[in-house]
C-alpha positions in Angstrom: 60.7 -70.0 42.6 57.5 -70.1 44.3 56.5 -67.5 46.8 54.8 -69.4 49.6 53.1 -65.9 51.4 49.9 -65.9 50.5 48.6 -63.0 48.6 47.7 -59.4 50.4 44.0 -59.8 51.5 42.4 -55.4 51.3 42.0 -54.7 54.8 39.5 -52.2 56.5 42.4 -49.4 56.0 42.7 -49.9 52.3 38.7 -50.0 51.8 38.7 -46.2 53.6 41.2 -45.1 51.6 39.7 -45.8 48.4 36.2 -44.9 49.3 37.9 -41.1 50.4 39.8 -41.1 46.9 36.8 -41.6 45.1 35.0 -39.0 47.0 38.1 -36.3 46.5 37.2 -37.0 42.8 33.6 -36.3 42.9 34.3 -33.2 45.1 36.8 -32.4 42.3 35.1 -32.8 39.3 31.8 -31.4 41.4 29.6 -33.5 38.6 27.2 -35.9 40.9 25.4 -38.4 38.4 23.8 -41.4 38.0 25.1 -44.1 35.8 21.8 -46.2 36.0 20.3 -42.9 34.2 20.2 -42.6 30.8 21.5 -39.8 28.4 18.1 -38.1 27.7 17.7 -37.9 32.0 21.5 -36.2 31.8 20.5 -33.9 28.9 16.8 -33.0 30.8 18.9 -31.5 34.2 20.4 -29.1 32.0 17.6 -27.7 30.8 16.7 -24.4 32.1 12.8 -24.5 32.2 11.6 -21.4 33.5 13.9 -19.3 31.2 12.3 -21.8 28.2 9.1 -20.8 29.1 9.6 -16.9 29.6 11.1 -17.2 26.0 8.7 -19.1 24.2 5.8 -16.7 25.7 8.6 -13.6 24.8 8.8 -14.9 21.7 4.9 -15.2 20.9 4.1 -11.9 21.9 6.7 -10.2 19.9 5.8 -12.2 17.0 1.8 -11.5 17.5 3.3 -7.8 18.0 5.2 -7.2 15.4 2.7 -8.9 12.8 -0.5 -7.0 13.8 1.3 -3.7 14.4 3.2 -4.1 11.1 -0.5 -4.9 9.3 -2.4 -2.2 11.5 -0.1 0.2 10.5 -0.9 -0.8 6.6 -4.6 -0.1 7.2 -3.7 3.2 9.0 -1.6 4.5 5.3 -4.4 3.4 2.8 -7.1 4.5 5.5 -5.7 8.5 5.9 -5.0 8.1 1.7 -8.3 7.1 0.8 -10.7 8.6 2.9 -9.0 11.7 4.4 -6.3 12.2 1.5 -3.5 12.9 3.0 0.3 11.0 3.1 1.6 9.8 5.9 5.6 9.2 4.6 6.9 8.4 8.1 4.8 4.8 8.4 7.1 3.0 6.7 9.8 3.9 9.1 7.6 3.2 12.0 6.7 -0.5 10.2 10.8 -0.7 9.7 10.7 -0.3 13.5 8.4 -3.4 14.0 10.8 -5.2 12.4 14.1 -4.1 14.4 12.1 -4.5 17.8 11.1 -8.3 17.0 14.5 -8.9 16.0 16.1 -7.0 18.8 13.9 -9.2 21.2 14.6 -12.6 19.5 18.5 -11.7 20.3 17.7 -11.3 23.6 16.0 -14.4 24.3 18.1 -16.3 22.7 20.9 -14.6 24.6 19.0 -14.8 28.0 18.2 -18.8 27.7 21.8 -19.7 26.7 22.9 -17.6 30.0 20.2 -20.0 31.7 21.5 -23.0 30.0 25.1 -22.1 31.5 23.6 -21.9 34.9 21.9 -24.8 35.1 22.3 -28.4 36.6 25.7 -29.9 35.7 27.0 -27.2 32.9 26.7 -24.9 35.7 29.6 -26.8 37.5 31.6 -27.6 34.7 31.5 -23.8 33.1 31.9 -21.6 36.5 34.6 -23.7 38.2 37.1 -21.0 38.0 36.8 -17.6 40.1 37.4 -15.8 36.7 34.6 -17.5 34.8 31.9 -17.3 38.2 32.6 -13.5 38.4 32.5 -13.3 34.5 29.0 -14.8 34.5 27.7 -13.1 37.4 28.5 -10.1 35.4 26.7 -10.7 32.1 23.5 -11.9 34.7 23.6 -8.3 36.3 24.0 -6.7 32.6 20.9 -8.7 31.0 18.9 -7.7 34.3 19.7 -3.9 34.1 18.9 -4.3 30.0 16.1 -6.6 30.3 14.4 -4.1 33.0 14.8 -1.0 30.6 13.2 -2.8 28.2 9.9 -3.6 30.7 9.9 0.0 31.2 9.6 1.0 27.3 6.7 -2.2 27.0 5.1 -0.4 29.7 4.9 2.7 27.2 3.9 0.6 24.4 1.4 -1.0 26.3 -0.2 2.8 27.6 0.2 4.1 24.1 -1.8 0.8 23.0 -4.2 1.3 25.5 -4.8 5.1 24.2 -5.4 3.8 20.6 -7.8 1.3 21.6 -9.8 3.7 23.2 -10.0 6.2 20.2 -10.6 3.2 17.8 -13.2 2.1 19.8 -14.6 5.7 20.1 -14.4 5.4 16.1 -15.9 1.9 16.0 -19.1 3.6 17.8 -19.4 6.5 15.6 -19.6 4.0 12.5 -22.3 2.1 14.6 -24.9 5.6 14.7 -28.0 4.7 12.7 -27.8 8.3 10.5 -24.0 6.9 9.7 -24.8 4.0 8.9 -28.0 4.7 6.7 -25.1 7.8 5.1 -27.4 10.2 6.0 -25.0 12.2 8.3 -21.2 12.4 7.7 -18.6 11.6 10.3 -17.1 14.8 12.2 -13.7 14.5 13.2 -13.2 17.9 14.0 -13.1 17.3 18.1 -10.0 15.1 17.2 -8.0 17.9 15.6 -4.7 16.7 17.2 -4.6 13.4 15.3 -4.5 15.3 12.1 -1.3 17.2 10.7 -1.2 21.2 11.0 -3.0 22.7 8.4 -5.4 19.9 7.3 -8.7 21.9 6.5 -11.8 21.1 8.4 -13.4 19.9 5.4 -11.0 16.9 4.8 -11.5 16.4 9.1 -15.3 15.0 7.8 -15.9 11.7 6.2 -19.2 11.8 3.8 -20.6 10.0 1.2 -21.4 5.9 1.0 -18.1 5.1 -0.4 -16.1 7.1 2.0 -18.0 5.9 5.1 -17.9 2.4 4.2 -14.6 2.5 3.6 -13.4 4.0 6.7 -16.2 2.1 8.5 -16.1 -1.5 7.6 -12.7 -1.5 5.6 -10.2 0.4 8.1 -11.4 0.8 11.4 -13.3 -2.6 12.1 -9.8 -4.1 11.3 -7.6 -1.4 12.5 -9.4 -1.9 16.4 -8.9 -6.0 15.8 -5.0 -5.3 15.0 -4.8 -2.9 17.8 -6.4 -5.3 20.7 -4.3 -8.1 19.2 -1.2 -5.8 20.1 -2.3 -4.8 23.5 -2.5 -8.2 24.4 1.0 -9.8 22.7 2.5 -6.4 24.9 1.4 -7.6 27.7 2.6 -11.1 27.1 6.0 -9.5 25.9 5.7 -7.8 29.3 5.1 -10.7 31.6 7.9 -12.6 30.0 10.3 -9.8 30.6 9.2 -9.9 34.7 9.8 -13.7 34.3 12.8 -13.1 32.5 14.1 -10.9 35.3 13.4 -13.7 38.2 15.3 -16.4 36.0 18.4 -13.8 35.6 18.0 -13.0 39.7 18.2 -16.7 40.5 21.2 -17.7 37.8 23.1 -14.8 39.7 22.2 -16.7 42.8 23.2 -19.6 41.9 26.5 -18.4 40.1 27.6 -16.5 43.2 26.3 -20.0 45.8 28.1 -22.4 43.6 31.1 -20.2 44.8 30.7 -21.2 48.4 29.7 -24.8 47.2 33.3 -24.9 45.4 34.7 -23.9 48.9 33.0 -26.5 50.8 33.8 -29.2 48.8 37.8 -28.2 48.8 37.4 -28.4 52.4 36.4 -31.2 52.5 38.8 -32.6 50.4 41.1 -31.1 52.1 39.7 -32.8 55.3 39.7 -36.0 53.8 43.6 -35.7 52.6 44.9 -34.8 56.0 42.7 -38.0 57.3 44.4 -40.3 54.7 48.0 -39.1 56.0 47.1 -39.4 59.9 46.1 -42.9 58.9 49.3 -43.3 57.1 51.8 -42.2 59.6 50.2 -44.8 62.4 
């Protein structure tokens, strides 16, 4: 039988209620995209730039570090073997070092920007939406901070004990330049720099005479030992400025972590709001 009531036409009411449903769910699911925007534009919000950045530059200077300390510290062993005969046994711990700290830093980085990548754009929403997981992350933000400024503090001392070994290189570098040195008609004292030399060396060994042994200290060793050195001065203080950028990226994720909070809050309330509207609207 055929109903002759025409069909319900959406009235005013009914338009209000669906355009506060839709907005409970995008207050639930607190993700606020566009769907003319493509993937790539989705996949660029989450990307945490500054935190990129300080780990590329982190990641160059330790590498320029770790290379030219691990080479300088080659020329150092042949250069106290050939020309001052002596052994120096403990290098290849120190080079063993080199190694740890550039892996010990390429942790970190990658550690740091995956913390950045959490915190960022719409992952930030979707991973800290519980209390347990905000508090969790604004945790491991404070833990990297209090680790990543230790870690400025020992560059500082790498960059001072740098700074010192440039100097004396450079001090070396202008004995090697003296015309009677270079013509190897006077020999090289080393005696003011007793203190660089182990206990007992003899004063004799302190002196570097004779065309082979000058040119090998000269032109073999130290020309490329000071190179090495000022290569590592500068990679520490890249390695340092990344770690000051990596402590503002870390001081803003906390930030954000502990806002988003309140943002959560907000946007409850006001779905709250707009669920008690909906009901005054039903009863009348």
């Amino acid at each position: 039988m055929h109903d002759p009531r025409p069909p319900p036409q959406e009235t005013s009411f009914d338009l209000e209620q669906q355009d506060a449903l839709i907005r409970s769910n995008l207050s639930l699911n607190t993700i606020v995209t566009n769907p003319d925007k493509g993937f790539c534009d989705s996949c660029l919000t989450r990307i945490p730039y500054a935190t990129l950045i300080a780990t590329i530059q982190c990641a160059l200077g330790v590498v320029i570090f770790c290379g030219t300390m691990y080479r300088g510290a080659t020329l150092a062993v042949l250069m106290f073997s050939d020309v001052f005969k002596m052994q120096l046994f403990w290098v290849d711990a120190v080079k063993m070092t080199f190694v740890i700290i550039g892996a010990c830093m390429g942790a970190l980085g990658l550690m740091i920007l995956t913390v950045g990548c959490l915190a960022t754009g719409a992952t930030r929403h979707k991973v800290y939406r519980a209390w347990r997981s905000r508090v969790g992350g604004r945790i491991s933000c404070a833990i990297f901070m209090a680790i990543t400024y230790i870690l400025q503090l020992i560059w500082i001392l790498i960059f001072t004990f740098l700074v010192i070994a440039t100097f004396l290189f450079t001090i070396f570098w202008k004995m090697c330049a003296n015309e009677r040195v270079a013509t190897f008609q006077d020999c090289i004292d080393f005696t003011q720099f007793y203190f660089l030399f182990p206990a007992g060396t003899r004063q004799e060994h302190m002196k570097v005479c004779g065309d082979h042994n000058v040119k090998a200290f000269c032109k073999d060793y130290t020309e490329k030992i000071e190179v090495m050195v000022i290569l590592a001065t500068v990679a520490s203080v890249l390695v340092i400025l990344s770690l000051v950028h990596y402590l503002m990226c870390l001081a803003a994720n906390y930030a954000h972590i502990r806002d988003h909070e309140k943002f959560q809050e907000l946007q409850d309330l006001q779905m709250l709001s707009d669920n008690d509207m909906l009901a005054g609207k039903d009863r009348f």
